[in-house]
CHARMM-style PDB file with segment names, atoms N, HN, CA, C and O in Angstrom:
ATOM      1  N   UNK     1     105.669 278.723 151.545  1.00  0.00      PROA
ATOM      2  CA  UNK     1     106.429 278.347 152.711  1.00  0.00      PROA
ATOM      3  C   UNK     1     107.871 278.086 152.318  1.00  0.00      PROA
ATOM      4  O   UNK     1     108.303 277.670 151.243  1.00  0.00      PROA
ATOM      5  N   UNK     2     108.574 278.448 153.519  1.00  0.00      PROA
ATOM      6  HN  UNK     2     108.223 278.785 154.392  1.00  0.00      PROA
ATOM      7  CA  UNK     2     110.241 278.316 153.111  1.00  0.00      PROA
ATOM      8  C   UNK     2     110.815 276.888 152.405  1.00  0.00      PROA
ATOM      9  O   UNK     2     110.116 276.126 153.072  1.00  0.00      PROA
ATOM     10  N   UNK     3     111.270 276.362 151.891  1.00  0.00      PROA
ATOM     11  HN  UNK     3     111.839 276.981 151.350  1.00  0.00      PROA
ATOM     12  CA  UNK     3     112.151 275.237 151.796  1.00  0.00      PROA
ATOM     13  C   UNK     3     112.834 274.592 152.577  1.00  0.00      PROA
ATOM     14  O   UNK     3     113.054 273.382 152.640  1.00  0.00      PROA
ATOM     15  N   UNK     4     113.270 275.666 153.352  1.00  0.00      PROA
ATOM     16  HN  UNK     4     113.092 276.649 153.301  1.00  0.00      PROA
ATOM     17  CA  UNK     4     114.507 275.292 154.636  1.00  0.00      PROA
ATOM     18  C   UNK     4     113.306 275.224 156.302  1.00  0.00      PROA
ATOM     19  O   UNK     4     113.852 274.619 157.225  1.00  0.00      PROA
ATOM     20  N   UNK     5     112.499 275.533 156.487  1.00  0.00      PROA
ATOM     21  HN  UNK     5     112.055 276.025 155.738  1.00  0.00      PROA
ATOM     22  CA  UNK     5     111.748 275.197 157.092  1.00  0.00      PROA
ATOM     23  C   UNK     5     111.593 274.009 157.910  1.00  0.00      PROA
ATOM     24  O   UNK     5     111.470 273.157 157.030  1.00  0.00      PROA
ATOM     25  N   UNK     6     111.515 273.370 159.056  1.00  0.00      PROA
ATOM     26  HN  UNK     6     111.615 274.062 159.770  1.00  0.00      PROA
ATOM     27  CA  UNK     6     111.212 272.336 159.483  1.00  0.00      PROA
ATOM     28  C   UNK     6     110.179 272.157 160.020  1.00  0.00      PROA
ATOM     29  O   UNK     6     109.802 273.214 160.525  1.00  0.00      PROA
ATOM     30  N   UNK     7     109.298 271.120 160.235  1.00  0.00      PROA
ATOM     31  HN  UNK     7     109.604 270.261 159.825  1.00  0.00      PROA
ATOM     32  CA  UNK     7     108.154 271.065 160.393  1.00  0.00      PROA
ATOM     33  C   UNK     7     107.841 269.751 161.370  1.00  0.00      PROA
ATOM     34  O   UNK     7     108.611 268.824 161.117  1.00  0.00      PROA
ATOM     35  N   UNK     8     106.989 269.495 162.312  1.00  0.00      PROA
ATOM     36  HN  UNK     8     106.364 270.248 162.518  1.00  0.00      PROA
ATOM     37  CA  UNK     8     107.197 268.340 162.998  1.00  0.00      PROA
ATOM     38  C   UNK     8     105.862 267.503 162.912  1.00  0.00      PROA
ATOM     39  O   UNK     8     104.797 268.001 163.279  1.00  0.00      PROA
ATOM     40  N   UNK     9     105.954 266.091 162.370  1.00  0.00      PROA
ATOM     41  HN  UNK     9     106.819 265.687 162.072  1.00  0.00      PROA
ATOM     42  CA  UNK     9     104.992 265.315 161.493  1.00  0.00      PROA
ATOM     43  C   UNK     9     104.605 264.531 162.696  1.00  0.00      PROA
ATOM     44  O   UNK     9     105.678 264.228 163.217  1.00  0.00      PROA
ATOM     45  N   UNK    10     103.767 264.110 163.313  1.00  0.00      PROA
ATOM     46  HN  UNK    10     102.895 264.356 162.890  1.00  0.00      PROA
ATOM     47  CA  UNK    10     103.641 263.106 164.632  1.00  0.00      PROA
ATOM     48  C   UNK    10     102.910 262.053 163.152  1.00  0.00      PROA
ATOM     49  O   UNK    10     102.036 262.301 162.321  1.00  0.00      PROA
ATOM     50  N   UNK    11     103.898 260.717 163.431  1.00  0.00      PROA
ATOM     51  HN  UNK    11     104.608 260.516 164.105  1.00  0.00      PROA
ATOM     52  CA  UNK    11     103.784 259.243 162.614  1.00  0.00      PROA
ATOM     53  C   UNK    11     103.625 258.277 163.431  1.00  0.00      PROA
ATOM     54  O   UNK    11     104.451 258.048 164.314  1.00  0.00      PROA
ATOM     55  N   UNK    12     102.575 257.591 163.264  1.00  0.00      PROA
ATOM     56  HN  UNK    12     101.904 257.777 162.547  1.00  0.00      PROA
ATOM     57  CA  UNK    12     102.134 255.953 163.576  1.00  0.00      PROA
ATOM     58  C   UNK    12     102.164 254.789 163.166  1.00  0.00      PROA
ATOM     59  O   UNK    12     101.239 254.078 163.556  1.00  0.00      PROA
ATOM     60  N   UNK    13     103.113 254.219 162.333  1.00  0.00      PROA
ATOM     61  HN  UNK    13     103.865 254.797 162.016  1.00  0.00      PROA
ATOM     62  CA  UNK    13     102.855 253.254 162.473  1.00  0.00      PROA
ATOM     63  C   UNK    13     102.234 251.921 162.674  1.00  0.00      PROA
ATOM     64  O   UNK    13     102.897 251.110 163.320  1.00  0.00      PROA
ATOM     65  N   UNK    14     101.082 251.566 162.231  1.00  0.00      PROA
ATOM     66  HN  UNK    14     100.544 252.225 161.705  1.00  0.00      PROA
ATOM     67  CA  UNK    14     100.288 250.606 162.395  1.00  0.00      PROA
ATOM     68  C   UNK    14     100.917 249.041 162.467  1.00  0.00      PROA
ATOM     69  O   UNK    14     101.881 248.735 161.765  1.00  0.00      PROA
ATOM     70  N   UNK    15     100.360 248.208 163.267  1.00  0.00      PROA
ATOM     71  HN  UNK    15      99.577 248.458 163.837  1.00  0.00      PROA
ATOM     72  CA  UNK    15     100.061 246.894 163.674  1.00  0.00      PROA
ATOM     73  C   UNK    15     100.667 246.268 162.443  1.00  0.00      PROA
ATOM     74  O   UNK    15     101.807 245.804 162.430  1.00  0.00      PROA
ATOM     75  N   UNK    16      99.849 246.277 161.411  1.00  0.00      PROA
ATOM     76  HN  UNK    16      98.922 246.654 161.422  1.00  0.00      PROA
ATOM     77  CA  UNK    16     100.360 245.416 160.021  1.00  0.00      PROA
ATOM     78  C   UNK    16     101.511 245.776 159.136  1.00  0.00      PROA
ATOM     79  O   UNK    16     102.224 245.130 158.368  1.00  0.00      PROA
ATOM     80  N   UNK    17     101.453 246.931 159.475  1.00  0.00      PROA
ATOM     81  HN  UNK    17     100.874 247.456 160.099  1.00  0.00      PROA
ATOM     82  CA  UNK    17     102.916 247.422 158.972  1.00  0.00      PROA
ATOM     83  C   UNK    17     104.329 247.286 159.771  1.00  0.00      PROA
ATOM     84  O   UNK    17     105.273 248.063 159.631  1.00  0.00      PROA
ATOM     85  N   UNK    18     104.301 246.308 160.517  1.00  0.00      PROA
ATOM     86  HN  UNK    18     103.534 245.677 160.630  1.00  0.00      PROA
ATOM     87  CA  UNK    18     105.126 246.575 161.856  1.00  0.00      PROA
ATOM     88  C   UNK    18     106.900 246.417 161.353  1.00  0.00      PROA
ATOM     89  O   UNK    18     107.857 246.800 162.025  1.00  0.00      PROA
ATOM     90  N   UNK    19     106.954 245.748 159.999  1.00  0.00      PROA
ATOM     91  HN  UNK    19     106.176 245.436 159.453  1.00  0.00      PROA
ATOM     92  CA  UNK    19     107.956 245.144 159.607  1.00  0.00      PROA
ATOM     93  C   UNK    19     108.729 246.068 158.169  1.00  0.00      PROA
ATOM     94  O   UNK    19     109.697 245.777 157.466  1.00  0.00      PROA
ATOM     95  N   UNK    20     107.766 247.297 158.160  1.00  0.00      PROA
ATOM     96  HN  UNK    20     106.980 247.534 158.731  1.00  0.00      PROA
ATOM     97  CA  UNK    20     107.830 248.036 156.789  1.00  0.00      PROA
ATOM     98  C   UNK    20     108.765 249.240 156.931  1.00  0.00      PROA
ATOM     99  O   UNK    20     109.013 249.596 158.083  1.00  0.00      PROA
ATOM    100  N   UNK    21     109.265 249.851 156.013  1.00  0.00      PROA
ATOM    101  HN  UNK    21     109.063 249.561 155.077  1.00  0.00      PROA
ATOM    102  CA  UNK    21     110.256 250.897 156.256  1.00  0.00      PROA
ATOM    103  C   UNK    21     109.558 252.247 155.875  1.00  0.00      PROA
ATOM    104  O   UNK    21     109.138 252.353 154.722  1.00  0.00      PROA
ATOM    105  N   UNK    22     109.399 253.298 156.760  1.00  0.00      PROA
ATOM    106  HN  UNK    22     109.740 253.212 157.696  1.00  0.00      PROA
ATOM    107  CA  UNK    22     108.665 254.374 156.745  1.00  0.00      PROA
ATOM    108  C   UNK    22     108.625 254.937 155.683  1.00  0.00      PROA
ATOM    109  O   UNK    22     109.638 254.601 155.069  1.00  0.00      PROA
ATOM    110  N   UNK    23     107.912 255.746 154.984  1.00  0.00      PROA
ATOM    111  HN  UNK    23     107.089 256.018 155.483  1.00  0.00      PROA
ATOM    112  CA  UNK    23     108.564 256.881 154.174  1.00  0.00      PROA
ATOM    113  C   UNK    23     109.768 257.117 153.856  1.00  0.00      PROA
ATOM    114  O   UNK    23     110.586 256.671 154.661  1.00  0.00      PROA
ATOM    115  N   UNK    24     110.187 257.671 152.953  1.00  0.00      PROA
ATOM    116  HN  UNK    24     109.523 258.033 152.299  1.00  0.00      PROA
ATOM    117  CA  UNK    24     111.746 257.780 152.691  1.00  0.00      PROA
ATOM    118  C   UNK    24     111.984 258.533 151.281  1.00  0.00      PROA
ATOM    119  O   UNK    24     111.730 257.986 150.208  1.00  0.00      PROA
ATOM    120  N   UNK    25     112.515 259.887 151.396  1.00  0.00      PROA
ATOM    121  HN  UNK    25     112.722 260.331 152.268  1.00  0.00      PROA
ATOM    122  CA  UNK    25     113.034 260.436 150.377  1.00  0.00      PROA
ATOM    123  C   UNK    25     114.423 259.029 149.651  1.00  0.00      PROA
ATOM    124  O   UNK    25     115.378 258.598 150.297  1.00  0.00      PROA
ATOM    125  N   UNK    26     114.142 258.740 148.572  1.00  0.00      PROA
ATOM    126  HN  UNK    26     113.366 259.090 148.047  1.00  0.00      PROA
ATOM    127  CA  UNK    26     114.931 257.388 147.966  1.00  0.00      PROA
ATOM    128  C   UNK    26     116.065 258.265 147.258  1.00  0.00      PROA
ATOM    129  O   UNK    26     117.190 257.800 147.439  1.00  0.00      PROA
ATOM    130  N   UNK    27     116.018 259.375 146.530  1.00  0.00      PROA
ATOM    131  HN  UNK    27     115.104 259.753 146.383  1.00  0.00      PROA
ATOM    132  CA  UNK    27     117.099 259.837 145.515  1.00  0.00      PROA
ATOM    133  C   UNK    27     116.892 261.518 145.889  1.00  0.00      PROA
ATOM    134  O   UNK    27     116.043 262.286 146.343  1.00  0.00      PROA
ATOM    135  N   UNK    28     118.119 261.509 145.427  1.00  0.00      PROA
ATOM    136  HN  UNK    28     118.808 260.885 145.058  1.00  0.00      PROA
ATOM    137  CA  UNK    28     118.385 263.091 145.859  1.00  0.00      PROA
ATOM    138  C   UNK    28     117.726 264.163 144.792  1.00  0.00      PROA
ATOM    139  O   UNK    28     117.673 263.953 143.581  1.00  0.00      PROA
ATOM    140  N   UNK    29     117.312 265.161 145.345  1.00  0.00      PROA
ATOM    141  HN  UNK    29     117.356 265.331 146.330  1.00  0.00      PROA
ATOM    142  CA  UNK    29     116.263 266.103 144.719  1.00  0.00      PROA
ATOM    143  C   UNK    29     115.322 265.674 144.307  1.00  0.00      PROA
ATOM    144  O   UNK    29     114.883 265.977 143.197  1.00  0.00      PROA
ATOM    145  N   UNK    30     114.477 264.411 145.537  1.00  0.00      PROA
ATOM    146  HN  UNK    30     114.834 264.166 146.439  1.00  0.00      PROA
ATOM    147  CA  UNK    30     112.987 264.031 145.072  1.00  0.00      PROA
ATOM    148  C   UNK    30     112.164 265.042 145.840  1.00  0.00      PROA
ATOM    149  O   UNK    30     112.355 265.703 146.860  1.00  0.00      PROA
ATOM    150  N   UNK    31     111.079 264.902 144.883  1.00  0.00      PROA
ATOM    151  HN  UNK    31     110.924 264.365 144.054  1.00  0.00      PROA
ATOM    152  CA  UNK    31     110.261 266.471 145.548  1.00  0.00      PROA
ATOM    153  C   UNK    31     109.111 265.610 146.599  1.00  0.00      PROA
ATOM    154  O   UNK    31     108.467 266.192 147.472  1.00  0.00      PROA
ATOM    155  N   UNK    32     109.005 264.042 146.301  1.00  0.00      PROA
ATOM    156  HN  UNK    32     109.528 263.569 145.592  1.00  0.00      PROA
ATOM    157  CA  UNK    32     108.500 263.563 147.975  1.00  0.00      PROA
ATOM    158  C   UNK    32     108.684 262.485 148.456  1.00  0.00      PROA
ATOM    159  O   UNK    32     109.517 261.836 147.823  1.00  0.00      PROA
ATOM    160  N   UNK    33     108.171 261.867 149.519  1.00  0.00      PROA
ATOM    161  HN  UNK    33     107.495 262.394 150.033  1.00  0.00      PROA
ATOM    162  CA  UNK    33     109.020 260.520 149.602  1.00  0.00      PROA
ATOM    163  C   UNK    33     108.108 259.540 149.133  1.00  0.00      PROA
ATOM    164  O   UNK    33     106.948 259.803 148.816  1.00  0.00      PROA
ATOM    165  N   UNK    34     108.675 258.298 149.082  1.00  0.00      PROA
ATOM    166  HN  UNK    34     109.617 258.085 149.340  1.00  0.00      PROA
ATOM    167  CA  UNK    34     108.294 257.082 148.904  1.00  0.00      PROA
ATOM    168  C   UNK    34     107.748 256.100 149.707  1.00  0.00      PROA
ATOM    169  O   UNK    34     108.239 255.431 150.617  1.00  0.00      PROA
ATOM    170  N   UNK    35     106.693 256.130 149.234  1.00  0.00      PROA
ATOM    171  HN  UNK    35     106.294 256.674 148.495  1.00  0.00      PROA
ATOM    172  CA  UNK    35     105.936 255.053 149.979  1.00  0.00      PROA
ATOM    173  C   UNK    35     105.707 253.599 150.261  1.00  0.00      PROA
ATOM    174  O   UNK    35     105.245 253.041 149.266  1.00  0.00      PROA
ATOM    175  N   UNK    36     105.860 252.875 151.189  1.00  0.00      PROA
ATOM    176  HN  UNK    36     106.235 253.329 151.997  1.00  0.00      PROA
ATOM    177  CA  UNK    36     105.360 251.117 150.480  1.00  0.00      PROA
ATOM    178  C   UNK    36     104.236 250.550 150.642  1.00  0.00      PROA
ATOM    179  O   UNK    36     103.517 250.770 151.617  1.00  0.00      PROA
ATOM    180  N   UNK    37     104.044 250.011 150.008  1.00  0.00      PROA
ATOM    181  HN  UNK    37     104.627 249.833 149.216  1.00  0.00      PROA
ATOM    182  CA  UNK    37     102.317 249.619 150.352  1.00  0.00      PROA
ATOM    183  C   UNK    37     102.268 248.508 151.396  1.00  0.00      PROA
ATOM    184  O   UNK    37     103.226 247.739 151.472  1.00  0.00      PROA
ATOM    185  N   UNK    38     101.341 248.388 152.110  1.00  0.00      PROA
ATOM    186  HN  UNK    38     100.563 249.013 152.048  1.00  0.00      PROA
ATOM    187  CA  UNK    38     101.168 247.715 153.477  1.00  0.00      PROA
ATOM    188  C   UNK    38     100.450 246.168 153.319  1.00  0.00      PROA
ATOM    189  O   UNK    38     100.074 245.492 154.276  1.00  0.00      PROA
ATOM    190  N   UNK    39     100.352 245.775 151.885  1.00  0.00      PROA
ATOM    191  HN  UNK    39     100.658 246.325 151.107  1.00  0.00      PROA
ATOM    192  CA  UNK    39      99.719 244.579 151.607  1.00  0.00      PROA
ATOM    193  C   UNK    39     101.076 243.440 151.727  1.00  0.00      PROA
ATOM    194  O   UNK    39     102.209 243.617 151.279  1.00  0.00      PROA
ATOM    195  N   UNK    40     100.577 242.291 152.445  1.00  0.00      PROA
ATOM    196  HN  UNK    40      99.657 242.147 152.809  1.00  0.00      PROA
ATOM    197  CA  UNK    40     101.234 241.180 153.068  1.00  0.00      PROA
ATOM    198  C   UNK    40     101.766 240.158 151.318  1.00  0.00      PROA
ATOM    199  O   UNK    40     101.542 240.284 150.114  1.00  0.00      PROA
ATOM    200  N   UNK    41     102.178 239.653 151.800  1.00  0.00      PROA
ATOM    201  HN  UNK    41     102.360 239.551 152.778  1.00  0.00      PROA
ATOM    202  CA  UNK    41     103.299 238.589 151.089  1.00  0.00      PROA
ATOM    203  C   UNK    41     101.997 237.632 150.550  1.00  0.00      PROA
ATOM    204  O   UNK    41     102.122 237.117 149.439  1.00  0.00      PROA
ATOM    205  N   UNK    42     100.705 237.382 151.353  1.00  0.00      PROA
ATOM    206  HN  UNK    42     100.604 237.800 152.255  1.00  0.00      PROA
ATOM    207  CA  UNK    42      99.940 236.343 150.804  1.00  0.00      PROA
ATOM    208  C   UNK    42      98.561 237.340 150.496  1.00  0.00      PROA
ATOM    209  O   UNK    42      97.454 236.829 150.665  1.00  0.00      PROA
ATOM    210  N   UNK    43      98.641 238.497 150.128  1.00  0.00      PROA
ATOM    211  HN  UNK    43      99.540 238.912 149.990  1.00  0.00      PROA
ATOM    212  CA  UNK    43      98.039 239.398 150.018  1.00  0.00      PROA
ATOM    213  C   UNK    43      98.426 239.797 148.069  1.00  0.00      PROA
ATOM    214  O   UNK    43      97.858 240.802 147.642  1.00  0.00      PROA
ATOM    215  N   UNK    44      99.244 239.086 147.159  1.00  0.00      PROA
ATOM    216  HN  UNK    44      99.706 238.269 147.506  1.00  0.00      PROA
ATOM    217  CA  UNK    44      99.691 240.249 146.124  1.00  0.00      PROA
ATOM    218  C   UNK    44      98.458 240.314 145.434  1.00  0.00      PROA
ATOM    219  O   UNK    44      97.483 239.562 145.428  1.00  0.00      PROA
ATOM    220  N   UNK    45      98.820 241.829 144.606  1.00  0.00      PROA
ATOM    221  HN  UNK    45      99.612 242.440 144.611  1.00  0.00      PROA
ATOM    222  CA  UNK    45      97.836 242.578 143.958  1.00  0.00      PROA
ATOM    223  C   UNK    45      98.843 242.899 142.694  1.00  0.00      PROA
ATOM    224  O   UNK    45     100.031 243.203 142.809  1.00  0.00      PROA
ATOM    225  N   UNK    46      97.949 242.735 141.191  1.00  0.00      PROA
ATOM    226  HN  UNK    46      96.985 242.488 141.097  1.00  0.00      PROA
ATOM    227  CA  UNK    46      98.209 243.035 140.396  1.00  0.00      PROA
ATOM    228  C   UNK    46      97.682 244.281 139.262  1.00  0.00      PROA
ATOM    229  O   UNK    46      97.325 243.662 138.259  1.00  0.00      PROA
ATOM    230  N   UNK    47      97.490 245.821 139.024  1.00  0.00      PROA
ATOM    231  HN  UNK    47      97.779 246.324 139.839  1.00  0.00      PROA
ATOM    232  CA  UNK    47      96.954 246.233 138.266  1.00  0.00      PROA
ATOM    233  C   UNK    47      96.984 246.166 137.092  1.00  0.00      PROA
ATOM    234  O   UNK    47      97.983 245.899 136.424  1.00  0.00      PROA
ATOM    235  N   UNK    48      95.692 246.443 136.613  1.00  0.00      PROA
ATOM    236  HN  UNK    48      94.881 246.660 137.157  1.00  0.00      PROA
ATOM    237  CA  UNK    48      95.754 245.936 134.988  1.00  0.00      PROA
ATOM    238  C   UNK    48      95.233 247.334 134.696  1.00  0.00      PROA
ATOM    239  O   UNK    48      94.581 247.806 135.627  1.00  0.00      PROA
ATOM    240  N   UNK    49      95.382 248.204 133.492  1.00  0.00      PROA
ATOM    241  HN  UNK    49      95.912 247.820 132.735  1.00  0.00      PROA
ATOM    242  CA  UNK    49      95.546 249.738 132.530  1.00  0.00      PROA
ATOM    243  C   UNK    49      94.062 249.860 132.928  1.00  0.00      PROA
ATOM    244  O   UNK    49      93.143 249.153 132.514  1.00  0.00      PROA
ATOM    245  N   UNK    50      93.965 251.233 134.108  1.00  0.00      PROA
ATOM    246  HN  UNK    50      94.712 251.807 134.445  1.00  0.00      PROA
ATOM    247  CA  UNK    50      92.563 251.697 134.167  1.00  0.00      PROA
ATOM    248  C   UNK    50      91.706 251.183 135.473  1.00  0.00      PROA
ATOM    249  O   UNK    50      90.605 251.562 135.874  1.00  0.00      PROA
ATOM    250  N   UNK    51      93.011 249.729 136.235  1.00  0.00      PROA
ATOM    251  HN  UNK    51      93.905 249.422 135.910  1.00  0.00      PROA
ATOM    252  CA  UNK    51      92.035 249.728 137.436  1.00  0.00      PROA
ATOM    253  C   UNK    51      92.714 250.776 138.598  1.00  0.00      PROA
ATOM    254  O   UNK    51      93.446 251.745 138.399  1.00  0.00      PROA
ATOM    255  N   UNK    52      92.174 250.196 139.948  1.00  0.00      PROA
ATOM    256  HN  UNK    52      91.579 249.409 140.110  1.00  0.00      PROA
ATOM    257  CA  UNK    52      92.251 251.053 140.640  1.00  0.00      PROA
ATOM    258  C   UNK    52      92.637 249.858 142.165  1.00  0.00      PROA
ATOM    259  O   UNK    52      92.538 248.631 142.212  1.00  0.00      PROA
ATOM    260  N   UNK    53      92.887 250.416 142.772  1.00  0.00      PROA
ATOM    261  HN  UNK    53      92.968 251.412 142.733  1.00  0.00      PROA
ATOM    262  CA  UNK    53      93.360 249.217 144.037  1.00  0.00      PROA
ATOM    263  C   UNK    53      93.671 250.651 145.525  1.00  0.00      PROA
ATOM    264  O   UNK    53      94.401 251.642 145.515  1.00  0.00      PROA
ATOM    265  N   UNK    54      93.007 250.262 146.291  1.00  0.00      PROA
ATOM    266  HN  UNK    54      92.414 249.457 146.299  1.00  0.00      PROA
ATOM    267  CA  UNK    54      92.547 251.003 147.805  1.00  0.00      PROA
ATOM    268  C   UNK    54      93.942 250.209 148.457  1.00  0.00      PROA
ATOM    269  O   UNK    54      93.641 249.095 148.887  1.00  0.00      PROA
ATOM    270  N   UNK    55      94.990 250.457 148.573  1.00  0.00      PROA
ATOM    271  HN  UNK    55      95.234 251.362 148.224  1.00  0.00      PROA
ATOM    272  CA  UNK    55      96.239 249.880 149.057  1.00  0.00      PROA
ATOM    273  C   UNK    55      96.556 250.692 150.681  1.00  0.00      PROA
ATOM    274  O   UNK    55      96.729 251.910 150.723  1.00  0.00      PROA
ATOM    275  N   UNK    56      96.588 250.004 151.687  1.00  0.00      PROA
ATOM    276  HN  UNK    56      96.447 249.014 151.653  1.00  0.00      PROA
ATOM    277  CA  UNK    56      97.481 250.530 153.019  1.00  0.00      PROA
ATOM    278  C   UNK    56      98.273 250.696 152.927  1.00  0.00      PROA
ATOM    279  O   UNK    56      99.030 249.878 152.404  1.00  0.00      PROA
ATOM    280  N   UNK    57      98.738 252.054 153.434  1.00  0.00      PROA
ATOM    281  HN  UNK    57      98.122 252.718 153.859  1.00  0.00      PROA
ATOM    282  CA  UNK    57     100.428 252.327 153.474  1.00  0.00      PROA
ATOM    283  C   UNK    57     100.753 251.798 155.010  1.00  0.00      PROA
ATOM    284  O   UNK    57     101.940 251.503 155.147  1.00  0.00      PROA
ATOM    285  N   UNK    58     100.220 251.682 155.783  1.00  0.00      PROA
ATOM    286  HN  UNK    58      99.256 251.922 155.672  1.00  0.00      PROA
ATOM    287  CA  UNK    58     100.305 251.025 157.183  1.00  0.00      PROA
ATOM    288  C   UNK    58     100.952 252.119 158.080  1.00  0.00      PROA
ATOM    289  O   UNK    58     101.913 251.819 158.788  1.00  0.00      PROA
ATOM    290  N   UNK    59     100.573 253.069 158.069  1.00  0.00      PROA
ATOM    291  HN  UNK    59      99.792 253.313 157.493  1.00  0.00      PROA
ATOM    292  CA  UNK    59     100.443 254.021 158.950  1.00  0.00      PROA
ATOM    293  C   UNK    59      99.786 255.555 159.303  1.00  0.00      PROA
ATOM    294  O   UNK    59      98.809 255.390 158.573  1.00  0.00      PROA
ATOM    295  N   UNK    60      99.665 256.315 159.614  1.00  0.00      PROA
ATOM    296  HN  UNK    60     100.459 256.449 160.207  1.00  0.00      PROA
ATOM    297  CA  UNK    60      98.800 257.599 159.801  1.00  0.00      PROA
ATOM    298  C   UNK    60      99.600 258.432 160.224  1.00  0.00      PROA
ATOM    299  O   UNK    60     100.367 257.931 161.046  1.00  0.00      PROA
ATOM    300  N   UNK    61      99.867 260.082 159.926  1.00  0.00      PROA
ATOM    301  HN  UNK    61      99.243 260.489 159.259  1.00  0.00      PROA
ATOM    302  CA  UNK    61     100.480 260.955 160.203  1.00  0.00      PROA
ATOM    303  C   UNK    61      99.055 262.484 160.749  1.00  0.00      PROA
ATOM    304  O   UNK    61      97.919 262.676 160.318  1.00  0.00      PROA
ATOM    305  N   UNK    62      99.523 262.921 161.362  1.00  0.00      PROA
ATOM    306  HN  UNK    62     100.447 262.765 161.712  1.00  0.00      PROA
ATOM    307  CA  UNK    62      98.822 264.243 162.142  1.00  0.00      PROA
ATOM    308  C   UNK    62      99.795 265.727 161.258  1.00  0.00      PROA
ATOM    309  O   UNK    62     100.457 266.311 162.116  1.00  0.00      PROA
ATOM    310  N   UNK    63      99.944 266.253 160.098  1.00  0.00      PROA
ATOM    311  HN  UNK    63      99.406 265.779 159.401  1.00  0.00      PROA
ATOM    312  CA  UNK    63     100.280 267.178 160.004  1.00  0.00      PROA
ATOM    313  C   UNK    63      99.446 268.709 160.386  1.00  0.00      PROA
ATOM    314  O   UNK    63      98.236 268.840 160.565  1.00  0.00      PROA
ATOM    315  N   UNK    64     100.378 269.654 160.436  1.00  0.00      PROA
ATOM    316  HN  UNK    64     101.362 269.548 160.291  1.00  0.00      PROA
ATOM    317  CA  UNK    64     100.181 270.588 161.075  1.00  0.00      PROA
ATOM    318  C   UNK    64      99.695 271.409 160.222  1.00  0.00      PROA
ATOM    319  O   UNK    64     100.036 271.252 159.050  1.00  0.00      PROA
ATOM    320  N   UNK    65      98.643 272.658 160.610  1.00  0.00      PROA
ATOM    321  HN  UNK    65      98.366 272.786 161.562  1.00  0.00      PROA
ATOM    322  CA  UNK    65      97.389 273.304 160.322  1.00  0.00      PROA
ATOM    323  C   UNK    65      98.290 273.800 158.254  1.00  0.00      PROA
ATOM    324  O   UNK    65      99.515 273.690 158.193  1.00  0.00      PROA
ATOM    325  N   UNK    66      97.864 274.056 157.513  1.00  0.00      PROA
ATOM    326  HN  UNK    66      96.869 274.145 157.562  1.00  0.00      PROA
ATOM    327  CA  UNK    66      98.490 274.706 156.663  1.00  0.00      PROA
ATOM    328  C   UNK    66      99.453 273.919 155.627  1.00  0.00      PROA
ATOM    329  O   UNK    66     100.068 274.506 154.738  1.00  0.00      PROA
ATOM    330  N   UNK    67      99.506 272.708 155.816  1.00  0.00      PROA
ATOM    331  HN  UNK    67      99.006 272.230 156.539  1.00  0.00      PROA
ATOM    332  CA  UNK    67     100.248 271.507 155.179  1.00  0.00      PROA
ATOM    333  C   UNK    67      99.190 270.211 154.098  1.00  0.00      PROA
ATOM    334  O   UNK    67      98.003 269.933 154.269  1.00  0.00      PROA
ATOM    335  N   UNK    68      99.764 269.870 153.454  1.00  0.00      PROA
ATOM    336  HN  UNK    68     100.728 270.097 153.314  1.00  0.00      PROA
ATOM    337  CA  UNK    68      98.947 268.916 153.045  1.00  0.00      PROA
ATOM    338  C   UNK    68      99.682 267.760 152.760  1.00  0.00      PROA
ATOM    339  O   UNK    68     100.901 267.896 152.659  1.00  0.00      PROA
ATOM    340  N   UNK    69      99.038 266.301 152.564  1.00  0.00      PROA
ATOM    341  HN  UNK    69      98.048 266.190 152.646  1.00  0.00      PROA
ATOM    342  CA  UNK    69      99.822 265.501 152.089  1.00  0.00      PROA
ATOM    343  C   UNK    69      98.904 264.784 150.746  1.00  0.00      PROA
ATOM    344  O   UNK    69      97.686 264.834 150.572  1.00  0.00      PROA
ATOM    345  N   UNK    70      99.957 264.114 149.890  1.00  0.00      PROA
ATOM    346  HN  UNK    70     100.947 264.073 150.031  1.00  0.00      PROA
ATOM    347  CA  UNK    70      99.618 263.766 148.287  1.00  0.00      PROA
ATOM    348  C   UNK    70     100.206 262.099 148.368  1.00  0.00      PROA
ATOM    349  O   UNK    70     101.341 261.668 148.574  1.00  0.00      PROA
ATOM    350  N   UNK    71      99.268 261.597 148.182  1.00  0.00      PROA
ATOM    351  HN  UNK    71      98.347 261.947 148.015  1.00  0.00      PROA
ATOM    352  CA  UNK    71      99.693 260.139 147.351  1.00  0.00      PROA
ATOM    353  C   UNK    71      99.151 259.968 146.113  1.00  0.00      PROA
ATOM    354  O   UNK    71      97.976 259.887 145.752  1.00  0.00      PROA
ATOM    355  N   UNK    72     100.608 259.908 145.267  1.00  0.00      PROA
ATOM    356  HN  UNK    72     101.562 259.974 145.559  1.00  0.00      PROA
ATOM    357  CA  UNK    72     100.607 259.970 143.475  1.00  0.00      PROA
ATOM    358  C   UNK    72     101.200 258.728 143.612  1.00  0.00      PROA
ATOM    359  O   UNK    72     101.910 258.276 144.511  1.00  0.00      PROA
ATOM    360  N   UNK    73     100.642 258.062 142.180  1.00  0.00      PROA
ATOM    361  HN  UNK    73     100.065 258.429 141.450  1.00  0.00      PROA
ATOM    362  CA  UNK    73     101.328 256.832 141.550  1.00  0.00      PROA
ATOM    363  C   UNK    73     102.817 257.227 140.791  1.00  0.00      PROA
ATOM    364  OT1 UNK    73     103.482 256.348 140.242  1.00  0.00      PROA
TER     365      UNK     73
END
């Protein structure tokens, strides 16, 4: 698929995330954006080498037929 391409993402936003800043390409020539995790202030989480943690990003996206999406650490 092209590069220059535009594509239209329908995003939600969830309830607990109400205060969080969407997605966001952060630096120029990142190949995706950045995510924040949706866990609260009296919620912290710490990983230790090898665990694993099920984290909310606090919202849901509908992409279109032929697209995929990736959450990498």
């Amino acid at each position: 698929m092209s590069g220059s391409a535009t594509i239209a993402v329908r995003f939600v936003r969830l309830a607990h995330a109400a205060d969080l800043e969407p997605p966001a390409y952060h630096s120029a020539g990142a190949a995706g954006l950045d995510l924040v995790c949706a866990l609260g202030a009296s919620e912290p989480a710490t990983l230790h080498p090898g665990e694993r943690l099920l984290a909310p990003t606090g919202f849901s996206i509908e992409l279109p037929n032929g697209y995929e999406g990736q959450v990498r650490p």
